[in-house]
C-alpha positions as CSV (number, residue, x, y, z in Angstrom):
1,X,-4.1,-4.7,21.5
2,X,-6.5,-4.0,19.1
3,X,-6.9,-0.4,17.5
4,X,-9.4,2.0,16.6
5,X,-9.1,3.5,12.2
6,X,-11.7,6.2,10.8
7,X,-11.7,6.0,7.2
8,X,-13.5,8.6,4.8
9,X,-14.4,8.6,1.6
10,X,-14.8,11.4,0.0
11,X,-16.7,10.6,-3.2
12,X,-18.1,12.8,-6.0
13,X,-21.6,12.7,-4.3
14,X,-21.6,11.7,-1.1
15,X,-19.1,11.3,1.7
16,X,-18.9,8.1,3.9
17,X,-17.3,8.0,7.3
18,X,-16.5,4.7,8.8
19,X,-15.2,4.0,12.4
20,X,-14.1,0.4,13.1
21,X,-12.0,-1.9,15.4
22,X,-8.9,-3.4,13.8
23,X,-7.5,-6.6,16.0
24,X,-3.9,-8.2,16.8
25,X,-4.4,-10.9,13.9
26,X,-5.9,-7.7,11.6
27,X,-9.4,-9.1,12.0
28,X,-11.8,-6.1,11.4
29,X,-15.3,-4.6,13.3
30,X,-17.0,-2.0,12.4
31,X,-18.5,-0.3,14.8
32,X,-20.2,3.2,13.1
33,X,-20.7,5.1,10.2
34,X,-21.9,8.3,9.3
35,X,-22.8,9.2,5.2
36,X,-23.6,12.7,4.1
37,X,-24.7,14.4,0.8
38,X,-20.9,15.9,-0.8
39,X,-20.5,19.6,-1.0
40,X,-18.5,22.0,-2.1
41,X,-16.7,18.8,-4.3
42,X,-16.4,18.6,-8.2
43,X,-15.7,15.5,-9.8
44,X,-14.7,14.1,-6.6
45,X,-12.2,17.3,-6.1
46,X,-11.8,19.7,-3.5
47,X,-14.0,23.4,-5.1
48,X,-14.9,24.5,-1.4
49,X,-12.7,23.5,1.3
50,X,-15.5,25.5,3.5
51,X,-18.2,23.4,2.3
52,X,-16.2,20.2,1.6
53,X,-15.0,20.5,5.7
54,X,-19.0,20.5,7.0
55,X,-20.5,17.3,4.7
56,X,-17.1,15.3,5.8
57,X,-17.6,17.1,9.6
58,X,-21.4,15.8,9.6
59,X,-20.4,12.3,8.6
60,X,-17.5,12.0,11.2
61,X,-20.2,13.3,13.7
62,X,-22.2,10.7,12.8
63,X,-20.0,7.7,12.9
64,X,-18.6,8.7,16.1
65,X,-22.0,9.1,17.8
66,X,-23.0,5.6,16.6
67,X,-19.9,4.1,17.9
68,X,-19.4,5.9,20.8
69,X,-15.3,6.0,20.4
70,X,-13.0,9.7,19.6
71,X,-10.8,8.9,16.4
72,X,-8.5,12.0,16.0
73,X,-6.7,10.7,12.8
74,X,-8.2,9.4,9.2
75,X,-7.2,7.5,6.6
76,X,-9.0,9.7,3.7
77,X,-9.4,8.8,-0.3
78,X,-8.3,10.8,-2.7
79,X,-10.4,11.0,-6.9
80,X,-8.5,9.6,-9.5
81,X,-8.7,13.4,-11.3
82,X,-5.7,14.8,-10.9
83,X,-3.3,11.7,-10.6
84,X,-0.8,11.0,-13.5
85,X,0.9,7.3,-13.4
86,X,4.2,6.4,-14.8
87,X,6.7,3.1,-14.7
88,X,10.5,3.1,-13.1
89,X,13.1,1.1,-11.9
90,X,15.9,0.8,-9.5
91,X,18.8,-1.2,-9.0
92,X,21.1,-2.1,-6.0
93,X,24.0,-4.3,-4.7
94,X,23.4,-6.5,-2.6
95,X,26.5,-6.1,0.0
96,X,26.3,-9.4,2.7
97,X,24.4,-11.6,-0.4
98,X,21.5,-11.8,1.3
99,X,18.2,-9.6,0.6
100,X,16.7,-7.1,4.3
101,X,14.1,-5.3,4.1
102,X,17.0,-2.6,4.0
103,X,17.6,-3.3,0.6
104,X,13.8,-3.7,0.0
105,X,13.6,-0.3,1.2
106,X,16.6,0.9,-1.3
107,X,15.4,-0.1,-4.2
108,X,12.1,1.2,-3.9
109,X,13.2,4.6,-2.9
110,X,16.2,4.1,-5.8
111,X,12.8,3.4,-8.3
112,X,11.3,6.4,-7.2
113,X,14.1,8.7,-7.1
114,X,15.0,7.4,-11.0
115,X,10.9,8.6,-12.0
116,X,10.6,11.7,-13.9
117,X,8.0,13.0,-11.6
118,X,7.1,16.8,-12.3
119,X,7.9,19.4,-9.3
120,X,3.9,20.0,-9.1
121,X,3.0,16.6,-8.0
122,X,3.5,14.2,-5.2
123,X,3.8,10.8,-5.1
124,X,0.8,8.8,-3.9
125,X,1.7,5.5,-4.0
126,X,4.9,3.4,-5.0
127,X,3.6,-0.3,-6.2
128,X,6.3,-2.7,-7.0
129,X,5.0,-5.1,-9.6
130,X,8.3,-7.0,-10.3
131,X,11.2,-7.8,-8.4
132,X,14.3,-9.2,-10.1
133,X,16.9,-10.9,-8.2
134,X,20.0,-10.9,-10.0
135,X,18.6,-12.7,-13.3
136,X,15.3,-14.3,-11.7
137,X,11.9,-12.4,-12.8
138,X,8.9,-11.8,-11.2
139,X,9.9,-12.9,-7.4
140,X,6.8,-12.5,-5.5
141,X,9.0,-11.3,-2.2
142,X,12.5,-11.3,-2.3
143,X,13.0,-10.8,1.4
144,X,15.7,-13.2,3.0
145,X,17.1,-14.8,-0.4
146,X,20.3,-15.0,-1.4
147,X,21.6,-12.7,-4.3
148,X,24.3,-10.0,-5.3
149,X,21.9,-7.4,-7.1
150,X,18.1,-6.5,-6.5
151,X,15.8,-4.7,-8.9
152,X,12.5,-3.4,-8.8
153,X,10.1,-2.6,-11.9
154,X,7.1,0.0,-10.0
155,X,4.3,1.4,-11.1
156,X,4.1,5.3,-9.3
157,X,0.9,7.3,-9.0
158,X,1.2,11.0,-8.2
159,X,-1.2,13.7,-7.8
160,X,-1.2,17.4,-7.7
161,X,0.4,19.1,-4.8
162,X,-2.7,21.6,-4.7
163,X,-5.2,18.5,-5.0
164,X,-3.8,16.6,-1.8
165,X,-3.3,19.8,0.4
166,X,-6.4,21.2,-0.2
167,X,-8.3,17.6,0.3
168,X,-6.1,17.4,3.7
169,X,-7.4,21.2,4.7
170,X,-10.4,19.9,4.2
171,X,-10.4,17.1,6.6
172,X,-8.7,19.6,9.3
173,X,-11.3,21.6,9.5
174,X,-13.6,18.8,10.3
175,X,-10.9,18.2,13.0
176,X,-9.7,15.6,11.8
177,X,-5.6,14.7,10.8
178,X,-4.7,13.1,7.7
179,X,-3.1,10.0,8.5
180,X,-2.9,8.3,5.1
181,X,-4.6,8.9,1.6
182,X,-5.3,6.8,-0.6
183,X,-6.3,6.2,-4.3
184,X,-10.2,5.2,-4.5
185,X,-10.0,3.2,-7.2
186,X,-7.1,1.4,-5.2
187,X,-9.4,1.4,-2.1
188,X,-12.6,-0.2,-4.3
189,X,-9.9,-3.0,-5.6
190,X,-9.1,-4.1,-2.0
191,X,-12.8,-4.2,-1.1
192,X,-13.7,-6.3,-4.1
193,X,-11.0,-8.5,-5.5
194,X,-10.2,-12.0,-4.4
195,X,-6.3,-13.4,-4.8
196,X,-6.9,-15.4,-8.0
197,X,-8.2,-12.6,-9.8
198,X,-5.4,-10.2,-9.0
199,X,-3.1,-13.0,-10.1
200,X,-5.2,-14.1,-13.0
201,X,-4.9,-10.6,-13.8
202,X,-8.4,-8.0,-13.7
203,X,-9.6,-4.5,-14.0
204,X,-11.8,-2.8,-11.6
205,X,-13.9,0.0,-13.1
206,X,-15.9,1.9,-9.7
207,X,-18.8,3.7,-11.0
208,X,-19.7,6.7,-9.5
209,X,-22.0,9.7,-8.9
210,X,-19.7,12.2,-11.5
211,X,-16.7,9.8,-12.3
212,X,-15.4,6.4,-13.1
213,X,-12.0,5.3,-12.0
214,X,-10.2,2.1,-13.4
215,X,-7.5,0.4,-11.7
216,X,-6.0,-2.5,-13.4
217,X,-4.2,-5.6,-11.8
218,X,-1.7,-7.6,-13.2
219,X,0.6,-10.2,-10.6
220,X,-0.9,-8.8,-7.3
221,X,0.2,-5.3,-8.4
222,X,-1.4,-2.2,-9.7
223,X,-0.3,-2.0,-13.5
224,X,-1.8,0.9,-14.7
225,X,-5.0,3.7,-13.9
226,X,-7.1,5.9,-15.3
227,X,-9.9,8.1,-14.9
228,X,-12.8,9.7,-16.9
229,X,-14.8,12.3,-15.3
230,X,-18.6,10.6,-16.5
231,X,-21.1,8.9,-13.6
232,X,-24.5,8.5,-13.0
233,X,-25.0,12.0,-12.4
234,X,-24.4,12.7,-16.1
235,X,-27.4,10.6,-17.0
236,X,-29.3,12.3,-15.0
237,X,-28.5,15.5,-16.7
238,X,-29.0,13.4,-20.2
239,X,-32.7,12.7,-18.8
240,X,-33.7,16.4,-17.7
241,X,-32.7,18.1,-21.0
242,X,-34.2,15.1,-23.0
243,X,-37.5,14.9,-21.1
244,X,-37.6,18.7,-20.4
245,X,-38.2,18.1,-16.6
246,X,-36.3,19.2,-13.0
247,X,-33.1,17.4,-12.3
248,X,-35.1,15.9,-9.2
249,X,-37.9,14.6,-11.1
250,X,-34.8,13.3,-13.9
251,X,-33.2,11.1,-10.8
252,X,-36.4,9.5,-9.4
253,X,-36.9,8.9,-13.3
254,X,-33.6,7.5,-13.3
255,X,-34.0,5.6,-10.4
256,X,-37.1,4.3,-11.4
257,X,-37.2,3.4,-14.7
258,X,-33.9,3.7,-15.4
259,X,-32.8,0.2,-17.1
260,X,-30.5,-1.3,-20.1
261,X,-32.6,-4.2,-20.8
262,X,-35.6,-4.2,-23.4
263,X,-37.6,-1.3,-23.5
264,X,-41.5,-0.7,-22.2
265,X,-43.6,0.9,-24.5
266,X,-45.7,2.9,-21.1
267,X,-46.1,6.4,-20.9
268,X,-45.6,8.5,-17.7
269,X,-46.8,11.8,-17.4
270,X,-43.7,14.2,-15.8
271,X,-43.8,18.2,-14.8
272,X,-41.9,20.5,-17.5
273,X,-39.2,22.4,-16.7
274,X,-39.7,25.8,-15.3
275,X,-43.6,25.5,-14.9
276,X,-43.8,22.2,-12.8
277,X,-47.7,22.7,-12.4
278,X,-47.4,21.8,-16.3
279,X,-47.4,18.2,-16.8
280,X,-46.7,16.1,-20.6
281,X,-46.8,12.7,-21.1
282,X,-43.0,10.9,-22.1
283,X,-42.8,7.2,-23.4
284,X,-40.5,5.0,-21.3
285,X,-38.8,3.8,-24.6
286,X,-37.4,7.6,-25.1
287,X,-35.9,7.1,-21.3
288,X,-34.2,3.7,-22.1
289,X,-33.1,5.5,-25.4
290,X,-31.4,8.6,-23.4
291,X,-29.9,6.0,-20.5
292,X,-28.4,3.5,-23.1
293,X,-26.9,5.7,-25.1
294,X,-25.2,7.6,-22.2
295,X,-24.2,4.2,-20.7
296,X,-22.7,2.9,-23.8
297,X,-20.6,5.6,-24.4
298,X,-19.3,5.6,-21.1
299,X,-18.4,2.1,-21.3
300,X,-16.9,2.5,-24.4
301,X,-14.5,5.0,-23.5
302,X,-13.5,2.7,-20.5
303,X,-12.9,0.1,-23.1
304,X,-10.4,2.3,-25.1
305,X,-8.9,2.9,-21.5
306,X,-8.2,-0.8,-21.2
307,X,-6.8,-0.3,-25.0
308,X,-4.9,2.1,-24.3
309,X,-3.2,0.4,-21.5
310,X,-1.8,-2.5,-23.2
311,X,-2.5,-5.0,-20.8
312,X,-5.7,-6.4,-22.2
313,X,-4.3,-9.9,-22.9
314,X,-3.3,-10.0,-19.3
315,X,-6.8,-9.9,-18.1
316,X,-7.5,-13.2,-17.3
317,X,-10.2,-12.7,-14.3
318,X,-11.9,-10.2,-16.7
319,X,-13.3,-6.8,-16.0
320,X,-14.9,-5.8,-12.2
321,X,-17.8,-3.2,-12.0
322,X,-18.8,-1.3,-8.5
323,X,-19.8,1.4,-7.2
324,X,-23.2,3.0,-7.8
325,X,-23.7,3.3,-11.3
326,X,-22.7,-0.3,-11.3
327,X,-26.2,-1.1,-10.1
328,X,-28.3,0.1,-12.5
329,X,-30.3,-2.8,-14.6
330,X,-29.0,-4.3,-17.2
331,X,-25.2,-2.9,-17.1
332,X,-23.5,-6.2,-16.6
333,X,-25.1,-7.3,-20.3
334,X,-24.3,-4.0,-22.0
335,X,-20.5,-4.2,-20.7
336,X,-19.8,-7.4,-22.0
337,X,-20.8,-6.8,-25.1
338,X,-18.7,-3.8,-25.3
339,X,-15.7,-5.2,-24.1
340,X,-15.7,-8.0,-26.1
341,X,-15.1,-12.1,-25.2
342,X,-14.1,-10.8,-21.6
343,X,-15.9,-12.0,-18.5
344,X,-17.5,-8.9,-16.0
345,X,-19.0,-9.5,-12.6
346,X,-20.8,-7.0,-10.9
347,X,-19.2,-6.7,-6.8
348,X,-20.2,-5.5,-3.8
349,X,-17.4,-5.2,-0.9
350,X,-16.3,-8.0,1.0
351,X,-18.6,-9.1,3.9
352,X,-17.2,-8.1,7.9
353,X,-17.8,-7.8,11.0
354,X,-20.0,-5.6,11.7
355,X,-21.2,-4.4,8.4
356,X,-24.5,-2.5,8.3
357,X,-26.7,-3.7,5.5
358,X,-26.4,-0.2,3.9
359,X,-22.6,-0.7,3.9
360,X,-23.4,-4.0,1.9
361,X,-23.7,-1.7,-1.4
362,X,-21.4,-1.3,-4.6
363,X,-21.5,2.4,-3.8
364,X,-19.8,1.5,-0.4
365,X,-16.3,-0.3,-1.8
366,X,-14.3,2.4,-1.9
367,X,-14.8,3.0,2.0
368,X,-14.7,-0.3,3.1
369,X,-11.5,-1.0,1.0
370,X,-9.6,2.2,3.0
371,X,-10.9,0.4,6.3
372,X,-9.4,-3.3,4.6
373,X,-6.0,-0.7,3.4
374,X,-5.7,-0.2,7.5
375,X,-6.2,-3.6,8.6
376,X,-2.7,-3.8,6.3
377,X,-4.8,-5.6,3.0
378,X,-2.4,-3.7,0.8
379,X,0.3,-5.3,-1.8
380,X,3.6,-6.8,0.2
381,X,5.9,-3.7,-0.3
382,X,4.4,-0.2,-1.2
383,X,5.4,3.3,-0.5
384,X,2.9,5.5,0.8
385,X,2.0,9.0,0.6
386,X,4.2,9.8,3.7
387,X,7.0,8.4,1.3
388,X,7.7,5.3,4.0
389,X,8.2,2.3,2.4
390,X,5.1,-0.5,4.0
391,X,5.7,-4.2,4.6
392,X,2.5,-6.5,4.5
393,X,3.6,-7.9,8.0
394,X,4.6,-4.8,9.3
395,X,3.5,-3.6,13.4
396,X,0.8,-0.8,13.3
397,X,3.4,2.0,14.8
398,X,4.2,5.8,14.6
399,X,4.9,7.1,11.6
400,X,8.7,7.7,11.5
401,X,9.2,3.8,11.9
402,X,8.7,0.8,10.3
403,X,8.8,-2.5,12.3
404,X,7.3,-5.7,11.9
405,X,5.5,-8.7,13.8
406,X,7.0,-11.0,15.6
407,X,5.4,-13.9,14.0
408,X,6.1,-12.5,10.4
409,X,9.5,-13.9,8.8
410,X,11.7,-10.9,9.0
411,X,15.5,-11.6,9.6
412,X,16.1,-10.7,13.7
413,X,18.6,-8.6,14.7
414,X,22.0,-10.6,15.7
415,X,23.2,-12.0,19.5
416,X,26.0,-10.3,20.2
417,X,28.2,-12.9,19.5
418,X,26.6,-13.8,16.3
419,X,26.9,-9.8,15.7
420,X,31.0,-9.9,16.2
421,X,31.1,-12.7,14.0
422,X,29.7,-11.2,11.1
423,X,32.0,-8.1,11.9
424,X,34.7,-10.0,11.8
425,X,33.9,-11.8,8.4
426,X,33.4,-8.7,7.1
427,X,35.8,-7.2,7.9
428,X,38.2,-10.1,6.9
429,X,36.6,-10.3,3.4
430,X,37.2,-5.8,3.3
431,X,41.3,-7.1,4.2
432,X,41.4,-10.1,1.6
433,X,39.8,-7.2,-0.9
434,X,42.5,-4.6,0.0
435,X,45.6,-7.2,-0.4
436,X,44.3,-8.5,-3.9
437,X,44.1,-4.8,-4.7
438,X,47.3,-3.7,-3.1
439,X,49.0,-6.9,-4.9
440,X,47.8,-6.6,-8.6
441,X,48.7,-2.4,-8.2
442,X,52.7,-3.7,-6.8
443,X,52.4,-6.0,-9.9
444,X,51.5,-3.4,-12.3
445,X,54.4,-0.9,-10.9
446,X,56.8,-3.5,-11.3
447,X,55.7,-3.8,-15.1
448,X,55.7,-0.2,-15.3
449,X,59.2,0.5,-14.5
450,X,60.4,-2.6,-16.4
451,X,58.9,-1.0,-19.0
452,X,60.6,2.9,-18.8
């Protein structure tokens, strides 16, 4: 039976709502969407839960009169801004030899509870990006095998308690739930990345209105994340103080002109700031001037991210550039020779169903990776912000459980008989245990009072 997700992004500029029909074999169809100018938000963060709840309210309005269907729940993003990102492991015994998804579960709430995470922040997401059974690295799923120990290396992302409550106040007073939240640079990697590049290693750098977020990938599995509070917006700003104009006169500049490539020697004549019946004349060569230099800092700092990281050897797929400041002319050039020998490709989100051609933008990833993060296009194991613990082939269900398909691989529950079987093994190997004990304890009192 197939079911019907709203998904929100709620971006530094703008805020895209996006109803769609999710099938039995996770096929998706979209069938609305709504987008809206972003107020009372700051760097993609909540300022004016007021404000914030009537953009998101009139782009859930408008996605729900396009596709005619009531969604009472959301699956929301959440800015990079406030996260912090740290490494842990757990460890566990494997008691019958043989790996559930019980011990799955375990060791990936065992890797959380070992994190040092602050009392001020919550976990966002669990990623396991290494599971070890007993001395084998790097298992890709270790469900069903064979072993006496499990460990998990994961890589944790938390946010600010404040942050996430006041983003999920804000959706409420659109009158909407919170279902799930998710990272948005997480979100933009779903809607962008193929397989090989995850495995091949890549980092995907979404490009926004008033940030940047970079995710990197390494083995199907978020390795590390970052953010940096500079977007397209900021050149905008660069543009009105350099040309002396209006900030609305700076973006159609921007928008207009704006390119990274080889610089025209025109002049255009634009209104001065504060006495816009004024007109001077700028050269275009001072605009490519303000816009490169803005745009190579920015990607410089990003490069130091990647640095910083210690994972730029393990980019094999190169770096991935979205989102709307991805678009401007001449970026792709610019970023690889900043970052040096690396291959960059600019995406879009993958094609679907139903996608409306202005959905088929880089500005649009992040919103049509929460609707892909639905339709279950998330790594194999992860725990989510509701702290349950997600399974790749699990069945869409309520909240408080976890079950799975019936076509994925997950070990069935035993027949009865095969159930009093097992009880009796076990409990047979429990006796063996106790008599081997008992015996080596009657041999050492025997020693002992040899001995006195």
């Amino acid at each position: 039976m197939s079911r019907t997700v709203l998904a929100i992004d709620i971006g530094s500029t703008k805020i895209c709502a996006i109803i769609a029909e999710i099938a039995d074999d996770d096929s998706v169809s979209i069938t609305g969407a709504g987008i809206s100018k972003a107020q009372g938000l700051k760097r993609g963060s909540i300022t004016n839960i007021e404000l914030a709840s009537k953009s998101i309210k009139t782009a859930i309005n408008d996605a729900k009169r396009v596709s005619g269907s009531d969604v009472k729940t959301a699956i929301v993003s959440i800015s990079g801004a406030y996260t912090k990102s740290l490494n842990s492991n757990g460890i566990v015994n494997i008691q019958n030899k043989e790996v559930s998804f019980k011990e799955i579960e375990r060791v990936m709430n065992t890797s959380v509870y070992n994190a040092n995470i602050p009392n001020e922040y919550e976990i966002l997401h669990a990623l396991p990006f290494n599971f070890k059974v007993d001395d084998q690295d790097f298992i890709e799923d270790p469900l069903g095998m064979n072993a006496s120990r499990l460990e998990v290396e994961a890589h944790i992302i938390t946010t600010q308690k404040s942050n996430l409550n006041n983003l999920k106040k804000a959706v409420r007073g659109a009158g909407v739930e919170v279902e799930n939240v998710v990272l948005n640079g997480y979100a933009s990697s779903i809607a962008t990345l193929n397989p090989d590049e995850k495995e091949l290693g890549v980092a995907v750098i979404d490009m926004g209105g008033n940030t940047s977020n970079i995710t990197i990938h390494s083995g199907n599995s978020i390795r590390y994340n970052d953010f940096l509070g500079v977007g397209s917006n900021h050149v905008t700003s660069d543009l009105s103080m350099a040309l002396h104009t209006p900030l609305n006169i700076a973006d159609s500049v921007k928008l207009n002109y704006g390119s990274l490539l080889e610089p025209a020697h025109e002049l255009i004549e634009l209104p001065i700031i504060g006495d816009e019946n004024t007109t001077h004349e700028v050269s275009l060569e001072v605009v490519h001037n303000v816009i490169f230099a803005r745009v190579e800092e920015t990607l410089m700092i990003l490069a130091q991210f990647i640095e910083n990281s210690g994972l730029k050897d393990q980019l094999g797929a190169g770096i991935v550039l979205t989102g709307g400041f991805s678009k401007m002319e001449g970026i792709r050039e610019l970023a690889v020779a900043t970052f040096g020998s690396v291959p960059v490709r600019l995406a879009r989100p993958i094609e679907m169903d139903g996608l409306f051609d202005n959905l088929r933008s880089a500005e649009f990833s992040s919103a049509i990776g929460l609707v892909m993060y639905s339709a279950k296009y998330y790594t194999p194991y992860e725990i989510d912000v509701n702290k349950r613990v997600r399974h790749s082939n699990e069945t869409p269900v309520s909240q408080s459980k976890v079950n799975f398909s019936s076509e994925s691989e997950i070990p069935i529950a035993p027949s009865t008989e095969e159930e009093q079987e097992q009880k009796m093994v076990s409990l047979g190997s429990k006796k063996d245990k106790k008599s081997d004990e008992a015996g080596v304890f009657s041999k050492f009192w025997n020693w002992a009072t040899q001995l006195f």
